[in-house]
LUMVOLUM-696373 format. One record per atom (N, C-alpha, C): residue number from 1; residue in three letters; atom name; x, y, z. Coordinates in nm, 4 decimals. Example, Ala and Ser with C-alpha at 12.3 -4.5 7.8 and 13.67 -1.06 7.14 Angstrom:
2
  pos  code  site         u         v         w
    1   ALA     N    1.3190   -0.5690    0.7800
    1   ALA    CA    1.2300   -0.4500    0.7800
    1   ALA     C    1.3200   -0.3300    0.7800
    2   SER     N    1.2850   -0.2250    0.7080
    2   SER    CA    1.3670   -0.1060    0.7140
    2   SER     C    1.2900    0.0030    0.7870
***
This chain:
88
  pos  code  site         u         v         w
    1   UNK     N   -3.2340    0.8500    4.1029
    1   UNK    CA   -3.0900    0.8434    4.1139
    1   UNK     C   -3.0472    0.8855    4.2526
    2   UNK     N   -2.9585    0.8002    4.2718
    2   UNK    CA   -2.9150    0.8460    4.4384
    2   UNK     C   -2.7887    0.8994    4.4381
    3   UNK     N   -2.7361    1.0263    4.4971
    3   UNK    CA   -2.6128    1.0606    4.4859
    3   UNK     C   -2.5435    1.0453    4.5920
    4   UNK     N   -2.3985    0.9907    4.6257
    4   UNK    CA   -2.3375    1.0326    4.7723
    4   UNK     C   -2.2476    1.1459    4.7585
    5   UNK     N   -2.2979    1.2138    4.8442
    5   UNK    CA   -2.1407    1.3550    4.8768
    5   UNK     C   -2.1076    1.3682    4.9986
    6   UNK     N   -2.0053    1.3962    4.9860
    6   UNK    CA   -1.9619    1.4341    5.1758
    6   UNK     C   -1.8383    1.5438    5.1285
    7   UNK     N   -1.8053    1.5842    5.2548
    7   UNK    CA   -1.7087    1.6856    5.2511
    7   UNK     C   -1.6727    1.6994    5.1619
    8   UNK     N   -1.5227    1.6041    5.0770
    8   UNK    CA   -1.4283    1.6513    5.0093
    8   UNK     C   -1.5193    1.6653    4.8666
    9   UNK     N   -1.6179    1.5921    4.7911
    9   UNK    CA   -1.6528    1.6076    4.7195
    9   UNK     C   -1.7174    1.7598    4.6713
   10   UNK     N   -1.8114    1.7835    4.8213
   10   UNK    CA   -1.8587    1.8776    4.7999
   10   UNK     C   -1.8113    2.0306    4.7891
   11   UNK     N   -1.6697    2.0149    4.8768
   11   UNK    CA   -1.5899    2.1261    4.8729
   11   UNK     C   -1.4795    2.1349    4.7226
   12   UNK     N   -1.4849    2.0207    4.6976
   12   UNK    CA   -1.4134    2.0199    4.5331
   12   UNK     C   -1.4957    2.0788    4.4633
   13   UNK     N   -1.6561    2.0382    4.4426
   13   UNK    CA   -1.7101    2.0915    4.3013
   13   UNK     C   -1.7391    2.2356    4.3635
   14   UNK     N   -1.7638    2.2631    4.4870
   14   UNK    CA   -1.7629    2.4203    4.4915
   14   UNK     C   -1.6508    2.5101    4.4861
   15   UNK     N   -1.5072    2.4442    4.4511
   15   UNK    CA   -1.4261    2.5561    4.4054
   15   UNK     C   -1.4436    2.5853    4.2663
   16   UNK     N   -1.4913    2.4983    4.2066
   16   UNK    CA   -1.5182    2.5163    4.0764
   16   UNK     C   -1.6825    2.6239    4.0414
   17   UNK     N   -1.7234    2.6637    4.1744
   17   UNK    CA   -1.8228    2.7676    4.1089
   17   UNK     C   -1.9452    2.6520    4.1384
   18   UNK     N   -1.9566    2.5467    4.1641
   18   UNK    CA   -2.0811    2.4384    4.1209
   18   UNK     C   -2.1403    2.4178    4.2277
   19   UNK     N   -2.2777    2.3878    4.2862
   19   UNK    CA   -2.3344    2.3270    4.3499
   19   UNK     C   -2.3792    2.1783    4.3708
   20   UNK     N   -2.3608    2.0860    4.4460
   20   UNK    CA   -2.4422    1.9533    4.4255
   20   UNK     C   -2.5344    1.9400    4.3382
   21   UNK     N   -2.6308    2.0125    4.3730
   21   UNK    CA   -2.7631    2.0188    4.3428
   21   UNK     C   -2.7289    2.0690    4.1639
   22   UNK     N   -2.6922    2.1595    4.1681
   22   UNK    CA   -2.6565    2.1681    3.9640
   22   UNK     C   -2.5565    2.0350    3.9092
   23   UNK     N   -2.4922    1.9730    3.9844
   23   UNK    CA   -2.3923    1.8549    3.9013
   23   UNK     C   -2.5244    1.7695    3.9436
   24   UNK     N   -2.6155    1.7564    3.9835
   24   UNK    CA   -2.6839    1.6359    3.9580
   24   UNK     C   -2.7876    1.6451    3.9049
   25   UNK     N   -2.8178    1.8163    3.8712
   25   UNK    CA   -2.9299    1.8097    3.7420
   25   UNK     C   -2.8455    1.7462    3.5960
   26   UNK     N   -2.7321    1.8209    3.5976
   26   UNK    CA   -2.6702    1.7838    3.4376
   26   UNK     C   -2.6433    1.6526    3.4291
   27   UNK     N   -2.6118    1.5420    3.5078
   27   UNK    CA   -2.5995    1.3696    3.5667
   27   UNK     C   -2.7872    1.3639    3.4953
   28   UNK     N   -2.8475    1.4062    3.6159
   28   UNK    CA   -3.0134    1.3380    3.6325
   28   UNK     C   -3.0897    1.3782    3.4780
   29   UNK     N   -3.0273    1.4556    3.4038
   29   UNK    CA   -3.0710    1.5151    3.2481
   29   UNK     C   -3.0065    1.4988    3.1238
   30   UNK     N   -2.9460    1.4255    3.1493
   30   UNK    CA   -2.7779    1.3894    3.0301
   30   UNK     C   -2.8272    1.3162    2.9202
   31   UNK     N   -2.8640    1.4127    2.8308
   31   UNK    CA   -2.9243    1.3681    2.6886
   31   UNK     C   -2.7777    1.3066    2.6011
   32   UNK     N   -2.7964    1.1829    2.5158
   32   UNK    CA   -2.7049    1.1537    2.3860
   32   UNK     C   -2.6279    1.2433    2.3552
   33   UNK     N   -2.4914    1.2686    2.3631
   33   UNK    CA   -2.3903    1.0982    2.3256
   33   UNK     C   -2.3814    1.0796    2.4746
   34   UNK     N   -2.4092    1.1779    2.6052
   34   UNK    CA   -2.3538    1.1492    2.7548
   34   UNK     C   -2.4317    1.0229    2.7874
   35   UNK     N   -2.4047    0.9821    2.9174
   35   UNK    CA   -2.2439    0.9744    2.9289
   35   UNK     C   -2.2140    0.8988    2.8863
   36   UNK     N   -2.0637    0.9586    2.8714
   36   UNK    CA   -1.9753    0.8732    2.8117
   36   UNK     C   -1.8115    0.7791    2.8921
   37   UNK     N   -1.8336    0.6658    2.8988
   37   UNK    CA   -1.7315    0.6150    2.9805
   37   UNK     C   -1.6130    0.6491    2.9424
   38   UNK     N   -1.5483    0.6963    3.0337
   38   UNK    CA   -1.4057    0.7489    3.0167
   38   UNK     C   -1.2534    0.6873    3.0678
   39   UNK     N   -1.3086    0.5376    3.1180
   39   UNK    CA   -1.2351    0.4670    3.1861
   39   UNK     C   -1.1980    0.4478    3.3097
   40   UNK     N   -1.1305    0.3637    3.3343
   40   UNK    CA   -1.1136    0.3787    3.4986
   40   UNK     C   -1.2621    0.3458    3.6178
   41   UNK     N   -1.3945    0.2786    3.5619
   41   UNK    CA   -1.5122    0.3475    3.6185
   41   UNK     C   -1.5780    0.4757    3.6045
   42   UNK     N   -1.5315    0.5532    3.5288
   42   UNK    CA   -1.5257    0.6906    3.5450
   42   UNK     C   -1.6618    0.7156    3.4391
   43   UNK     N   -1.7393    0.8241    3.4218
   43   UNK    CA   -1.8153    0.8536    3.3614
   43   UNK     C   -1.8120    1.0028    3.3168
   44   UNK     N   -1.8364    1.0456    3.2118
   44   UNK    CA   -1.8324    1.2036    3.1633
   44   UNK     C   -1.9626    1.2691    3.0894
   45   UNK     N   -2.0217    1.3894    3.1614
   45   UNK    CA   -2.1358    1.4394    3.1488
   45   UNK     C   -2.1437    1.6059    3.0956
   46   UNK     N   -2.1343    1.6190    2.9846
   46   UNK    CA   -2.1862    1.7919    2.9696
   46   UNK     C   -2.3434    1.8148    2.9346
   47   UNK     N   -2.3755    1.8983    2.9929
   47   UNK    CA   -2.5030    1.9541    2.9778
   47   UNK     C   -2.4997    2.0774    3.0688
   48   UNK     N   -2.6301    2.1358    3.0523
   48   UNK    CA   -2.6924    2.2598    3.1058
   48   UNK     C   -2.7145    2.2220    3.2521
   49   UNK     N   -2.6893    2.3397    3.3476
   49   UNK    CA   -2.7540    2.3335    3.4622
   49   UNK     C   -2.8592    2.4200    3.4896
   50   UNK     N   -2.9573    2.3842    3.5922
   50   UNK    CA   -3.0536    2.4348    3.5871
   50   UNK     C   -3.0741    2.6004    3.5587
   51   UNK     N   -2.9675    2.6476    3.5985
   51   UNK    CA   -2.9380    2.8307    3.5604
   51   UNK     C   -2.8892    2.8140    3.3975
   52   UNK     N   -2.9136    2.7317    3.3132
   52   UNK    CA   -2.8660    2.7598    3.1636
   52   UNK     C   -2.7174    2.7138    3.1821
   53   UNK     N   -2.6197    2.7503    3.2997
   53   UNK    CA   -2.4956    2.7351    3.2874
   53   UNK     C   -2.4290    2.5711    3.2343
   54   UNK     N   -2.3515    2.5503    3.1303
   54   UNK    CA   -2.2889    2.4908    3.0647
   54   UNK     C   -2.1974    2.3781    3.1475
   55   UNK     N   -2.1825    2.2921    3.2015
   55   UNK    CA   -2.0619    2.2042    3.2535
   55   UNK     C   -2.0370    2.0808    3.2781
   56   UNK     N   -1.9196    2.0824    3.2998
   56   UNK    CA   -1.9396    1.9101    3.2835
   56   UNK     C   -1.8583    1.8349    3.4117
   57   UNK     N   -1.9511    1.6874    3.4882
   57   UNK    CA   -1.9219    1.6874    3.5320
   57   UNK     C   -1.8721    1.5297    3.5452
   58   UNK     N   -1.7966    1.5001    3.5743
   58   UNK    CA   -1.7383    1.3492    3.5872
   58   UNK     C   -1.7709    1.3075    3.7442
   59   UNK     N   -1.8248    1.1068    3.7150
   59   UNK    CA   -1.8618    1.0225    3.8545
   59   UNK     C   -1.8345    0.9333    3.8043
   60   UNK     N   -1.8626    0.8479    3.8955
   60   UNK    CA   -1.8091    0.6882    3.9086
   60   UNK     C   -1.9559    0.6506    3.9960
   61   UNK     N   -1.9944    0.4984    3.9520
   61   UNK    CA   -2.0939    0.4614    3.9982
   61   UNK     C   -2.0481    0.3785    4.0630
   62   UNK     N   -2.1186    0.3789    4.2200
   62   UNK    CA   -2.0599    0.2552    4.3759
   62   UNK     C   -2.1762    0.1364    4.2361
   63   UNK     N   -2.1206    0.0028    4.3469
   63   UNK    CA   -2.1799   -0.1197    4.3188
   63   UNK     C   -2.2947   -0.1195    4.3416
   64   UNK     N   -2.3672   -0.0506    4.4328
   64   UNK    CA   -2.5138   -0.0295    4.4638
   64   UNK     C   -2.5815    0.0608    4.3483
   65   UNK     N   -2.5340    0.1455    4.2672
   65   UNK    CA   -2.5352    0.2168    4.1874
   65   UNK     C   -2.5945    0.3476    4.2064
   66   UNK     N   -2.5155    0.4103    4.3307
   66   UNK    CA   -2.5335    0.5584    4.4266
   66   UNK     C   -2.4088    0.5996    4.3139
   67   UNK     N   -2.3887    0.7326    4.2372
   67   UNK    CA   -2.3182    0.7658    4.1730
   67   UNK     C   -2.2831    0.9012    4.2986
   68   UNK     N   -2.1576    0.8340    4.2765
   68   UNK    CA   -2.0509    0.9630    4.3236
   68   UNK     C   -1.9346    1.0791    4.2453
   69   UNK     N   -2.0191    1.1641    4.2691
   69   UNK    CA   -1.9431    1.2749    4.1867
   69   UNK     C   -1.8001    1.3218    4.2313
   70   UNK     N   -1.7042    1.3158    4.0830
   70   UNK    CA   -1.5462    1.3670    4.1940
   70   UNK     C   -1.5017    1.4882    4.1141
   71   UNK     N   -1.5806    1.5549    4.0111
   71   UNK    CA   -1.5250    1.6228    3.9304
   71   UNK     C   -1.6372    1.7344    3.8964
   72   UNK     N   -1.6482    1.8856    3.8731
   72   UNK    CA   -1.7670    1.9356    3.7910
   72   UNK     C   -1.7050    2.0618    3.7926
   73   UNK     N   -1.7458    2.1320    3.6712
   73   UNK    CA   -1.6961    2.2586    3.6953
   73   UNK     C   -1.7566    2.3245    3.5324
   74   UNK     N   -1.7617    2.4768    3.5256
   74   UNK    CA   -1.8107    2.5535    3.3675
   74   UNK     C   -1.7072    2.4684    3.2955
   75   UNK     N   -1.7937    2.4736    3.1561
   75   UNK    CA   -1.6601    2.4254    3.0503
   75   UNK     C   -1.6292    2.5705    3.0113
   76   UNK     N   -1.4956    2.5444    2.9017
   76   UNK    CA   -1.4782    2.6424    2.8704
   76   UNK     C   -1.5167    2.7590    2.7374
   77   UNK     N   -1.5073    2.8443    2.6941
   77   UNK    CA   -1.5586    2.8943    2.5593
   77   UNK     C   -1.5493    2.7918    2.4785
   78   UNK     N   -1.3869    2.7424    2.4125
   78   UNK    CA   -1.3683    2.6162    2.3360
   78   UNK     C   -1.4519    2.5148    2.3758
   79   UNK     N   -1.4565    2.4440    2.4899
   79   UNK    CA   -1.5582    2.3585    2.5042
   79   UNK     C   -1.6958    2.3522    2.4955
   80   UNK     N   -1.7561    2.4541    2.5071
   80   UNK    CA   -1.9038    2.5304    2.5170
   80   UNK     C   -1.9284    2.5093    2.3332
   81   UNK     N   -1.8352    2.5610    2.2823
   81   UNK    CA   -1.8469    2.5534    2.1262
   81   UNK     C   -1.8774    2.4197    2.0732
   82   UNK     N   -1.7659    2.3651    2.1095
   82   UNK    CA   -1.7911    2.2151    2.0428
   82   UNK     C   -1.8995    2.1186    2.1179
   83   UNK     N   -1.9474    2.1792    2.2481
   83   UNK    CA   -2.0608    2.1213    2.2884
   83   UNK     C   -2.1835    2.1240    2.2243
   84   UNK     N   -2.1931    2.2555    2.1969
   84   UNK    CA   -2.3368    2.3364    2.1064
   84   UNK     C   -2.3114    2.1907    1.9550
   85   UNK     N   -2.2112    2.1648    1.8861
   85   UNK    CA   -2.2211    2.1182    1.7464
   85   UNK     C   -2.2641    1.9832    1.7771
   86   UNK     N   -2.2474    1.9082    1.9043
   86   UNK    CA   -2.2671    1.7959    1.8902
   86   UNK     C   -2.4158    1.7131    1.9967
   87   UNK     N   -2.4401    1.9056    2.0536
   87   UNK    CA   -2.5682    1.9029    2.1351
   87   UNK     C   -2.6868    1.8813    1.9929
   88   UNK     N   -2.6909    1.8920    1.8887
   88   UNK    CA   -2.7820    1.8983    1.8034
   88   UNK     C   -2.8562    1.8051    1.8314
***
């Protein structure tokens, strides 16, 4: 999988606490039901990052199919919950 980031991307998912490198383990590891298309091009991913940490992160795939990440960040308790019931 090839990812593109540049600046703004990368300075977005790091206000959220995230690294590149962790939004593209949970992308490069995204077990059933992920992802899931969310419209727009858009794609939606929860899983574990390599530290155990929980999150989810939304991309859009270029035409070459380099996925670019615009979104990632922890979910929340509520979300973490209903992740665990449907991680089974």
């Amino acid at each position: 999988m090839d990812f593109r980031w540049n600046k703004d991307n990368i300075e977005h998912v790091a206000t959220h606490g995230v690294s590149p490198e962790e939004a593209e383990w949970v992308v490069g590891n995204a077990r059933s039901p992920y992802p899931r298309e969310i419209g727009d091009g858009k794609y939606w991913v929860c899983g574990r990052g390599r530290g155990g940490r929980l999150l989810q992160v939304i991309y859009l795939v270029d035409e070459d199919g380099t996925i670019y990440v615009i979104h990632a960040r922890l979910l929340s308790d509520k979300e973490k919950h209903r992740w665990r019931r449907t991680a089974r």
